[in-house]
LODREN-390677 format. One record per residue (C-alpha): residue in one letter; x, y, z. Coordinates in steps of 0.5 Angstrom, whole numbers, plus 2048, in hexadecimal, padded with zeros to 3 digits. Layout:
aXYZ...
//
This chain:
x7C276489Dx7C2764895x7C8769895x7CD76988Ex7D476D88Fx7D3772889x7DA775885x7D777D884x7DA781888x7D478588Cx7D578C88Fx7D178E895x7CF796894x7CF79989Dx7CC7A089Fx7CF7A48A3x7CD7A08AAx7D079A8A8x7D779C8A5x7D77A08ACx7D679A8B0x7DB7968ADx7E079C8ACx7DF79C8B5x7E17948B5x7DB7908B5x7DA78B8B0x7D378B8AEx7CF78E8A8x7C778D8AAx7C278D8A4x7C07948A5x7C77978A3x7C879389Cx7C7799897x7C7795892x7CA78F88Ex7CF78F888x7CC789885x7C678788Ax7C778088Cx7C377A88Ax7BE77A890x7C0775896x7C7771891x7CC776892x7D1773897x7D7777895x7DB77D898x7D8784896x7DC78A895x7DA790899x7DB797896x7D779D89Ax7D47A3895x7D97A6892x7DC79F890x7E179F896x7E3797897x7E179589Fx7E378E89Ex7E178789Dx7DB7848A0x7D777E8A1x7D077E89Fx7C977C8A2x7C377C89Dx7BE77B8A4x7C077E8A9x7C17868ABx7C87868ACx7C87858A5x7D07868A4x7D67838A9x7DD7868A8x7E27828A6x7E77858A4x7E978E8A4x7EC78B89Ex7E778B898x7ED788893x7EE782897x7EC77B895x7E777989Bx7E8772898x7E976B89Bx7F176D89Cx7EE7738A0x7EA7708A5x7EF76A8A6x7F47708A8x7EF7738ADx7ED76C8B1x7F576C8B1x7F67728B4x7F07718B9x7F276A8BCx7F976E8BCx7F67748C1x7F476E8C6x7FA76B8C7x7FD7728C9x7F67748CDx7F476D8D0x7FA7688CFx7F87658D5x7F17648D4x7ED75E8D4x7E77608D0x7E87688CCx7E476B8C7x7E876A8C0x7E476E8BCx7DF7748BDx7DC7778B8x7DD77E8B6x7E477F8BCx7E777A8B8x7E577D8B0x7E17778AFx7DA7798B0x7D57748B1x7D976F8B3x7DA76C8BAx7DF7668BCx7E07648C4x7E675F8C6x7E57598CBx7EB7568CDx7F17588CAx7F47568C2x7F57528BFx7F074D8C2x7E97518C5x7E37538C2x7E175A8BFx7DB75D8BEx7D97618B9x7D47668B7x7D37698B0x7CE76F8B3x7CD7738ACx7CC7728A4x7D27728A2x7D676E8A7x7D07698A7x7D376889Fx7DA7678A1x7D97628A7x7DB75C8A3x7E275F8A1x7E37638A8x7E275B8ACx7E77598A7x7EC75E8A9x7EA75E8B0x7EC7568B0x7F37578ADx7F575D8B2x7F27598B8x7F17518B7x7EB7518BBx7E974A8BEx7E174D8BEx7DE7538B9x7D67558BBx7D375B8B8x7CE75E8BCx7C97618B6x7C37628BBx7C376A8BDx7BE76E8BBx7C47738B7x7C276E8B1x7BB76F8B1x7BC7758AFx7C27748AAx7BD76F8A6x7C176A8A9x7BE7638ABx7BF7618B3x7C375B8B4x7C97578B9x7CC7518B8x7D274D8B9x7D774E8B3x7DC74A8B5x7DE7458BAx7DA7408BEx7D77448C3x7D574B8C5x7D774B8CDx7DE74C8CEx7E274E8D4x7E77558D6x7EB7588DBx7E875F8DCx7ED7638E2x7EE75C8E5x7E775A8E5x7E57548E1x7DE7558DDx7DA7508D9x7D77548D3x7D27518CEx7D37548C8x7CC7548C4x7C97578CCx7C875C8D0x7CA7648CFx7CE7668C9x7D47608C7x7D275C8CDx7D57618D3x7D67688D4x7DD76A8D3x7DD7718D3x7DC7718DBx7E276C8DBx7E87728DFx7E27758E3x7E076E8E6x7E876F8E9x7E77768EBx7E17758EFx7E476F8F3x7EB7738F5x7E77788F7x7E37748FBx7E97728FEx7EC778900x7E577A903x7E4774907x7E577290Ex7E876D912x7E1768911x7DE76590Ax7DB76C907x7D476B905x7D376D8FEx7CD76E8F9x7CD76D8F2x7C876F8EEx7C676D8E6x7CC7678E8x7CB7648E1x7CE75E8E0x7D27618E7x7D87668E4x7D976A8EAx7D67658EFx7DC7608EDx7E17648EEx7DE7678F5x7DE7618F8x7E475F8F6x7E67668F9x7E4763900x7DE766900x7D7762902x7D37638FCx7CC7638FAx7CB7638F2x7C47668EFx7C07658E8x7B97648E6x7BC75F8E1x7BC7598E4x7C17568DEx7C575B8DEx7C67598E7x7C67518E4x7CD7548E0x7CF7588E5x7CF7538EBx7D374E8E6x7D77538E5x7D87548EDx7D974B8EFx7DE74C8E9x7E27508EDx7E174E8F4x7DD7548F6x7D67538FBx7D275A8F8x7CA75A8FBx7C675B8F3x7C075F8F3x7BA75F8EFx7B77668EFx7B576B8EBx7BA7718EDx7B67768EEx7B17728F4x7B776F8F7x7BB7768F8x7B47798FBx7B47728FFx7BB773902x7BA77A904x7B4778908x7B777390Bx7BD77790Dx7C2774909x7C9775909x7CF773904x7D6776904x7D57768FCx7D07768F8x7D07768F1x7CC7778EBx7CD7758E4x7C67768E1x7C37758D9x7C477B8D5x7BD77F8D8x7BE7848D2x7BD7808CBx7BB7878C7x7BC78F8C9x7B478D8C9x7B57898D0x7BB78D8D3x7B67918D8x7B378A8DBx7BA7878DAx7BC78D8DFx7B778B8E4x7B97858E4x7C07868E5x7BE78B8EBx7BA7878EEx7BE7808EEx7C57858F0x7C07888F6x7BE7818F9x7C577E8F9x7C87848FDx7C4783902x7C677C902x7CD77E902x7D177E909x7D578490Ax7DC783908x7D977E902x7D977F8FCx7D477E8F6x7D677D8EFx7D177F8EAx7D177E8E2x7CD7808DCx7CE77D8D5x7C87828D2x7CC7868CDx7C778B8CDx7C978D8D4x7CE7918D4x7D37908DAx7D27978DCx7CB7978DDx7CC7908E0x7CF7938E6x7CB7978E6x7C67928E8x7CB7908EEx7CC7978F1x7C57988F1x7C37908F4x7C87928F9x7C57988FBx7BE7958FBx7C178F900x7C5794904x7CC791903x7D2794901x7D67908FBx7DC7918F9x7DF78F8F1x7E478A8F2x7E57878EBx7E27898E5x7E27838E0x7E07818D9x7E077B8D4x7E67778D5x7EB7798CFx7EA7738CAx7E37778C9x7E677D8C7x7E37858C7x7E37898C0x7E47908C1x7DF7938BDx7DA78D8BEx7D678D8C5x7D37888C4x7D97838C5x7DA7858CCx7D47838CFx7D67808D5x7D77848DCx7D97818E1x7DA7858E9x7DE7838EEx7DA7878F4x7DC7878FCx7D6789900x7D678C907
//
């Protein structure tokens, strides 16, 4: 990264839209808000925290600095005096871990560290198995946390004494941070390790796969889904259809739940994981290797039938750019699978596109079951499990909607 830590003390100038947005709780400054510098930093060196002031030379806190990216500043700290040194950021690693014991005590595998909700943006850490012993996963998303990796996994090693420390340095985020893509094992003699989610047993490879190796934000939604599957069904087995399974989160727990259950992706890897993971359990689940959208169409000419139907898609929305095609698809999926809901069923139905806010999301449903002539009515609405915190003022972290619909 050729990143040296300078002694100047930098101070970030913000027009009035900045200061307004950080003012409203979010945490991030973009390139086009910074007024100006008291001194300019050195291009691409400066690693630092940076005072931020407003025009009228009021302080707005502390932030970390990015040379690359157009969120050129992430808030620290309200506190423009603190010292954002090792110390600081030891203290907000323990007092995230601390937040997860009381959230998530039982947890097998949880998100230890998410970003700006925790005030260390830029720097993810998931947990597999429980400390000390496990493995954790770190990622360092931004400029200024990529510099601090080598001390932040020598405080997680002493809070936590994992067995296992892999980082996952391969998103896209970091191309636009400057920052090279990597992953490896950094401690310990393999990347594949096992856990205990909501009673499942899981094989995770750590170094593969989506994010650290497995969705953990879906982990209190896959136990939602299966209790209402229960409380839905009737004496025989209930057929249920979960489609995007993944590497089987929803399917799993379906199947225990008694449920006869089919499991769909277009990624014949993912339905490798996901089957090991159902013969690890004891579990009989059908894996199909479909794309979504074909198969749904399939079904429905079919004259298919499930008592549940779940969907837990890739986020359709990557951009604002994308949000109307996204829509699109969100509808059509949402249509296909209503008519292959029984009446009495139930369809649980997910986005994870932060980009497609929750009230516009059901929205899409209302509008998909009109379009399929059926009634619905909301049983649950749910988002990310609570180790993958919401910062009021930043909708970006609260991505996840999950809908627990009963179709009649």
């Amino acid at each position: 990264m050729g990143a040296i830590q300078v002694s100047v003390q930098f101070t970030a100038v913000l027009n009035q839209h900045g200061a307004d947005r950080l003012r409203g709780g979010h945490p991030w400054v973009y390139d086009s808000d910074v007024l100006g510098w008291e001194p300019e930093p050195p291009p691409g060196t400066h690693t630092a925290p940076v005072i931020m002031r407003d025009r009228r030379g009021r302080e707005l806190g502390l932030a970390d600095f990015s040379p690359h990216s157009k969120i050129r500043l992430r808030r620290l700290s309200g506190n423009a005096g603190e010292r954002a040194e090792r110390e600081f950021f030891r203290q907000r690693l323990v007092q995230a871990i601390a937040y997860r014991r009381r959230v998530a005590p039982e947890a097998g595998a949880c998100r230890l560290v998410s970003s700006e909700a925790d005030g260390l943006p830029g720097l993810i850490v998931d947990q597999y198995g429980r400390a000390p012993g496990g493995a954790i996963v770190v990622q360092t998303l931004s400029w200024a946390m990529a510099a601090r990796q080598a001390e932040l996994i020598e405080d997680l090693e002493t809070l936590l004494k994992p067995a296992v420390i892999a980082e996952r340095n391969d998103t896209k985020v970091r191309e636009r941070e400057g920052l090279e893509q990597r992953s490896g094992l950094l401690r310990g003699s393999s990347p594949e390790v096992e856990a205990v989610i909501n009673g499942l047993k899981w094989h995770i490879d750590l170094l593969a796969g989506q994010k650290t190796g497995g969705f953990l934000d879906q982990r209190e939604n896959w136990a939602a889904a299966a209790r209402w599957a229960q409380a839905f069904a009737t004496g025989e087995a209930l057929p249920a259809l979960d489609v995007f399974t993944y590497q089987g989160g929803f399917a799993l727990h379906l199947a225990r739940a008694g449920a006869r259950t089919e499991g769909v992706d277009s990624s014949r890897a993912a339905l490798e994981a996901a089957d090991g993971n159902a013969v690890r359990n004891g579990l009989n689940i059908d894996w199909i290797e479909a794309n979504a959208f074909d198969l749904l169409r399939d079904y429905e000419a079919q004259q298919r039938r499930f008592g549940v139907v779940v969907l837990d898609p890739p986020a359709f929305a990557k951009s604002r750019t994308a949000l109307a095609a996204a829509a699109a698809g969100y509808k059509e999926i949402n249509l296909r699978a209503l008519k292959l809901v029984r009446p009495g069923g139930v369809l649980v139905t997910c986005s994870c596109s932060h980009h497609l806010h929750e009230s516009h999301f059901l929205e899409l449903i209302t509008a998909a079951a009109a379009d399929a002539r059926r009634m619905v009515t909301l049983l649950e609405r749910r988002g990310q499990a609570p180790d993958h915190p919401v910062l009021l003022g930043a909708p970006e972290t609260a991505y996840l909607k999950c809908l627990i619909l009963a179709v009649h």
